[in-house]
N, C-alpha and C positions, 0 to 999 in steps of 0.2 A: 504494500500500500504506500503512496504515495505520502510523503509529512508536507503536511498542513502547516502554515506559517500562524505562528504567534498571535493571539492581540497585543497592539499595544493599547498603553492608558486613555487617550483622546482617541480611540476608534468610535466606541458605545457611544459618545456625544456625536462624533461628526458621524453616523447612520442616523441618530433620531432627528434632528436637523436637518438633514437628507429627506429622511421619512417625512418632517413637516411640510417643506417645499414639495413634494409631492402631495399632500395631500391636499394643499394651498393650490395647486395648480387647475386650472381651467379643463374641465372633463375633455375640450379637443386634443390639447396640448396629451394629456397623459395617454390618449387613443392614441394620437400620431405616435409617441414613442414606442408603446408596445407594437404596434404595427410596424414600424420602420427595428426593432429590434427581433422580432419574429423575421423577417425579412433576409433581416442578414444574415440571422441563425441557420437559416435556409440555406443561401447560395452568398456567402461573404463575397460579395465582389465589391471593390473599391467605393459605385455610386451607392450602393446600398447601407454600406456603413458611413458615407457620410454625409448621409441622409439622415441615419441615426442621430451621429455627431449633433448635427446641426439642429436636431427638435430636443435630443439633451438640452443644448443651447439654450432651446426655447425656457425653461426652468428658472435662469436668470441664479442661479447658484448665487452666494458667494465663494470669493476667495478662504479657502482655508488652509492656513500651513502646516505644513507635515508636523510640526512640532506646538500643534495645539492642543489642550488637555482637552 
């Protein structure tokens, strides 16, 4: 079996925050991702991932640094 990498300390924050902005997102925006990521999962070609890429995008994240609790 393949070893799984570690958590570190600021993971569990930056998923639920992740999970917020998702949940905060506009019913199209989260359609378009699951579809454009179902897609790629499919037949990974270039446009198709980013395609993905870019309705992530749409999420509007912020910046988080690697080194945030």
């Amino acid at each position: 079996m393949e070893r799984q990498p570690a958590p570190e300390p600021g993971d569990t924050a930056r998923l639920g925050q992740l999970a917020a902005h998702w949940r905060e997102a506009p019913p199209e925006i989260r359609q378009d991702i699951l579809t454009a990521a179902a897609a790629a999962q499919d037949a990974p070609e270039p446009g198709r991932v980013a395609h993905l890429l870019e309705a992530l995008g749409r999420l509007d994240l912020p910046d988080i640094p690697d080194s945030a609790p």
